[in-house]
N, C-alpha and C positions, 0 to 999 in steps of 0.2 A: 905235675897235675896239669890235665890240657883246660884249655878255656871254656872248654863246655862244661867240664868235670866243675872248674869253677863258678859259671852259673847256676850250676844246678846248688852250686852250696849256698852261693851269695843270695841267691832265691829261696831256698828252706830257712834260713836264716833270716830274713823279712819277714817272711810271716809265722815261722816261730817269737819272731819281737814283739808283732804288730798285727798278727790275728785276732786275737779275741775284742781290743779295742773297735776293729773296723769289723766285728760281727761276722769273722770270714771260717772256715775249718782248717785250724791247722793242720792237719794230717792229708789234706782231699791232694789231689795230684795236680802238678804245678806247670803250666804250660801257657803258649805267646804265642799268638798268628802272624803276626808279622816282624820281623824286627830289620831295623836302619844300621844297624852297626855289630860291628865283631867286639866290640868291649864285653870283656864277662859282666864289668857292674851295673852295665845298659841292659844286658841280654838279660840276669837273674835278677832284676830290679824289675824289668816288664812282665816276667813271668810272674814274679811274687806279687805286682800292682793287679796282674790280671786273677790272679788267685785271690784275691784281697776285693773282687766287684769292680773294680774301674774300669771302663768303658775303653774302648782303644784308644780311643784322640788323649783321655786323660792318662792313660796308663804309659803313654807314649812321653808323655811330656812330664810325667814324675819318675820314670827312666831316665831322663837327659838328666834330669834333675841329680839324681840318684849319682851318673857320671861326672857329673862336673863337682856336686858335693866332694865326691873322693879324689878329687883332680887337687880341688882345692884345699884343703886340708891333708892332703896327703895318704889317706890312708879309707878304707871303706867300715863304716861303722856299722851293724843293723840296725841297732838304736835310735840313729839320728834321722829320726824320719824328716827329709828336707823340708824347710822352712825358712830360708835366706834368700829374698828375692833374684839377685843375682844369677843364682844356682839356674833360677827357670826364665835367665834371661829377660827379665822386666829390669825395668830403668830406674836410674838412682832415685833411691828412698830417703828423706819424706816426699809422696808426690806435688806437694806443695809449693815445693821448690824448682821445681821444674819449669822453663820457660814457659812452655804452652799447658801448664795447668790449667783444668776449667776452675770459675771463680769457687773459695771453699764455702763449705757448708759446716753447721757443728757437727763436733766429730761423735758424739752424740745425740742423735737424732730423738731417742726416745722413743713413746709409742708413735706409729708412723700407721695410720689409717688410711686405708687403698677404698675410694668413694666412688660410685656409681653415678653421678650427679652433682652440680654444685648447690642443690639444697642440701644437701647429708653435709657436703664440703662445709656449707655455713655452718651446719649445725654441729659438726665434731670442731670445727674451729672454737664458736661459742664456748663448747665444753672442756676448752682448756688443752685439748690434746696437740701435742706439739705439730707434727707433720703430718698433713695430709697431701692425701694424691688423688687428683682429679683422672680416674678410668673410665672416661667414656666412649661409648661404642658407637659409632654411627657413621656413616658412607657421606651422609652429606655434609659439606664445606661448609658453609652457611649456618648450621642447625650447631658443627661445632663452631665454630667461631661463635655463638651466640653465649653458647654452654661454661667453654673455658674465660670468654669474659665476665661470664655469670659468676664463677666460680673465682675469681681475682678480685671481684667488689665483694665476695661473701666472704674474702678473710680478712678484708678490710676492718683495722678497727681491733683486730686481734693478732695475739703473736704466735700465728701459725706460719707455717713456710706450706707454701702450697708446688707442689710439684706436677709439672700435665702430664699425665702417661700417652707418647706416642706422639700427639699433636703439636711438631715442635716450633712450627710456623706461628700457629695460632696461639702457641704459648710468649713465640717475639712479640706478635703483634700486642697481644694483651698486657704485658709487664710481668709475666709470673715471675714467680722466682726462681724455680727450674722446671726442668722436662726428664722424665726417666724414657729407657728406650730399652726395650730387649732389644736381647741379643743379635736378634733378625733384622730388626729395624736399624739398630747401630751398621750390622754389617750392608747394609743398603744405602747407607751414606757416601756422596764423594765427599773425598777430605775438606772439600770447600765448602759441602753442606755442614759438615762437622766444624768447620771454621768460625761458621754463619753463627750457629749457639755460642762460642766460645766469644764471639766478637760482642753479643748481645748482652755479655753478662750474666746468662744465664747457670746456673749448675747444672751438672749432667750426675744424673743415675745410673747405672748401668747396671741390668738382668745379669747373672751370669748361674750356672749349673755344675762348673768342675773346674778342676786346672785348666783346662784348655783356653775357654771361655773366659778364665779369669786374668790370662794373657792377652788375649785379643783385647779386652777391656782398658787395660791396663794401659796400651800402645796409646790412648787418646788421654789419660792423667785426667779421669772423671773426677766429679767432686765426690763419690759417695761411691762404693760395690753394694746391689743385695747379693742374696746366695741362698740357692734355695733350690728345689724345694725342701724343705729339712723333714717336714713329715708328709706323708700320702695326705692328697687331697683332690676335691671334689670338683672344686673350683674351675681347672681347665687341664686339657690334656696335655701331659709332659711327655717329653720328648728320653728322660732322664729318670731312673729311676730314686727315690726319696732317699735323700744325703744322710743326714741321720746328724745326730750332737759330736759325733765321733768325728766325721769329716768336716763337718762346719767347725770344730775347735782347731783345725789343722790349717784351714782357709783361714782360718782367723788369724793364728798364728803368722802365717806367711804374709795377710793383706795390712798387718800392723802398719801406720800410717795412715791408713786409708779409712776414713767414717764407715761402718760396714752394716749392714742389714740383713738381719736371719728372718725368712719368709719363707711361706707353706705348711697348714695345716698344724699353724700355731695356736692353744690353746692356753686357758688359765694354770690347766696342771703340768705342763708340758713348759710353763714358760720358768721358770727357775732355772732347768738343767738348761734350756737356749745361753739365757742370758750368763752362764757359770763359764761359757765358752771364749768370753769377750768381748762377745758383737755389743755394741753399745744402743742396736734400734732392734724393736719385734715391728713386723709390718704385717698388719689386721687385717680381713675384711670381713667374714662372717662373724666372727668375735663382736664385732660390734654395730651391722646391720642388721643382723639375726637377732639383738640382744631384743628382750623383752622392754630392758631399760637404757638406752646408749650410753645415755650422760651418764648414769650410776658405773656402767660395764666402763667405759672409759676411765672414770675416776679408781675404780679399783685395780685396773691397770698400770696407770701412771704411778699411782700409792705402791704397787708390788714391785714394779722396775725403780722409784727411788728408794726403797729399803734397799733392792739388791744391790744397788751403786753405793751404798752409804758406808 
C-alpha cells in the first residue's frame, strides 16, 4: 500500500470515528491545501481535520498532533482523538509548575461576567458573582485610568476577582487582580512587556478560538484559557467560526490543568450541555446586562452552575 493509498484510509477513518461528534458529513469528499510533511498519519489526519471544519492553522496543528500521537504510542488509532499535551508540543503539565507561570487563579472561576463599566463591575460584584471583567472601550489614557481605578475600589469589600480586559498598564498601576488579553493583544506584546504582568503579580487571561491559538497561549503559562466562541453571537465580529460543545469538550480535555473559560453566545438553556464539557467558568455579558433583573439573573446562574458541580 503506497502512502497516499494510506492517507486516504487514515483520513476516512477519522472521520468515520469522529464526524458526527464534530457535526461534519461523513461521506462528503476528503481533501488538504497544504500539507508540511510526507507522513501518511500527518497527510490523512489534515485531510480528515479539514473535512471535520477546522480552519488550516488548527487543522494543521491536530495533524502534528495526530503524527506524534502515533509516534508515541506506537501504533495510529482513529479513536483517540489527541488530547495529551505533549502531542501538540506545549510544555509540561500542570502549568503551575512551571517556572515562569503567571500567578494562579481558582481553577474554577465560576460565573465570570464581562462589564462595560465599573458601575455594572460594583454592582455584579455586590451580587455575589464570583469573576468580573472590567471591558472598557475608550481611546483616551486618562478617562481609562480613571475607569479601571474605579472599577478596583468597586470590588473592594467584596470577593470578586476583577479582571481589566486589555488595559494591562492601567491594570499595574491600579492593583487589579488580573488582565485578560486576546489573542491580538497578547501577540503584540514583547516578552518584557509580558514579563512586566508576570513580575506585577498579576493573572493573565488569555482569548484563544482553536488549537492553534491555544499553543500560542500556552508558550506564556497564563493563569486561566477562555475558548470561545462556543455559540454565534452578536456581540463582536469573529474572525472563527462558533466552536460548538463538541470542540470545546476536546479543548477542555487537552487544557486539563489549566482554569478554562467557555464564552460566546452563552445562554440559560445552552449552559448545562457548556458546563457537561468541564470548563469549570461560563463567561456573560448580555445574560446579565440585558437582564431585566441582574441580581436575580446572576443568582440563578450561580444556583445552576453549583448544582452542576455538585
Amino acid at each position: 500500500m503506497s502512502a497516499s493509498t494510506d492517507a486516504r484510509a487514515i483520513s476516512h477513518a477519522i472521520v468515520a470515528a469522529h464526524g458526527l461528534r464534530f457535526g461534519a458529513a461523513t461521506a462528503a469528499a476528503i481533501s488538504a491545501g497544504r500539507f508540511s510533511s510526507e507522513d501518511p498519519v500527518y497527510r490523512g489526519a489534515k485531510q480528515a481535520c479539514t473535512a471535520l471544519g477546522f480552519i488550516e492553522i488548527d487543522a494543521e496543528c491536530l495533524a502534528r498532533a495526530w503524527q506524534a500521537q502515533a509516534v508515541r504510542t506506537g501504533a495510529f488509532d482513529a479513536n483517540q482523538w489527541p488530547e495529551t499535551p505533549a502531542d501538540f508540543g506545549l510544555r509540561a503539565f500542570p502549568p503551575t509548575e512551571r517556572g515562569d507561570a503567571f500567578a494562579p487563579c481558582p481553577e474554577r472561576l465560576g460565573l465570570y461576567a464581562v462589564l462595560p463599566d465599573a458601575q455594572w463591575v460594583g454592582r455584579m460584584a455586590r451580587a455575589g458573582v464570583p469573576t468580573v471583567q472590567l471591558r472598557f472601550k475608550s481611546d483616551d489614557a486618562a478617562t481609562i485610568e480613571r475607569e479601571v481605578h474605579a472599577a478596583v475600589d468597586a470590588v473592594r469589600g467584596t470577593d470578586a476577582l476583577l479582571f481589566i480586559n486589555d488595559h494591562w498598564q492601567a491594570a499595574i498601576a491600579a492593583g487589579a487582580y488580573g488582565v485578560h488579553l486576546g489573542q491580538e493583544d497578547l501577540d503584540a506584546l514583547a516578552p518584557a512587556q509580558v514579563q512586566q504582568i508576570r513580575d506585577a503579580g498579576l493573572r493573565l487571561g488569555v482569548s484563544t478560538h482553536g488549537y492553534a491559538e491555544m499553543v500560542r497561549a500556552d508558550a506564556v503559562s497564563p493563569s486561566y484559557i477562555a475558548m470561545g466562541a462556543v455559540y454565534p453571537t452578536t456581540l463582536k465580529r469573529m474572525a472563527t467560526a462558533p466552536q460548538g460543545v463538541a470542540r470545546l469538550a476536546a479543548y477542555a480535555g487537552l487544557l486539563r490543568g489549566y482554569p478554562q473559560v467557555g464564552i460566546g453566545g452563552i445562554d440559560a438553556m445552552r449552559l448545562p450541555e457548556v458546563l457537561a464539557t468541564g470548563v469549570g467558568s461560563v463567561a456573560v455579558v448580555r445574560a446579565l446586562v440585558a437582564a431585566e433583573d441582574p441580581e436575580a439573573t446572576a443568582a440563578q446562574w450561580m444556583a445552576a452552575m453549583s448544582a452542576a458541580s455538585a
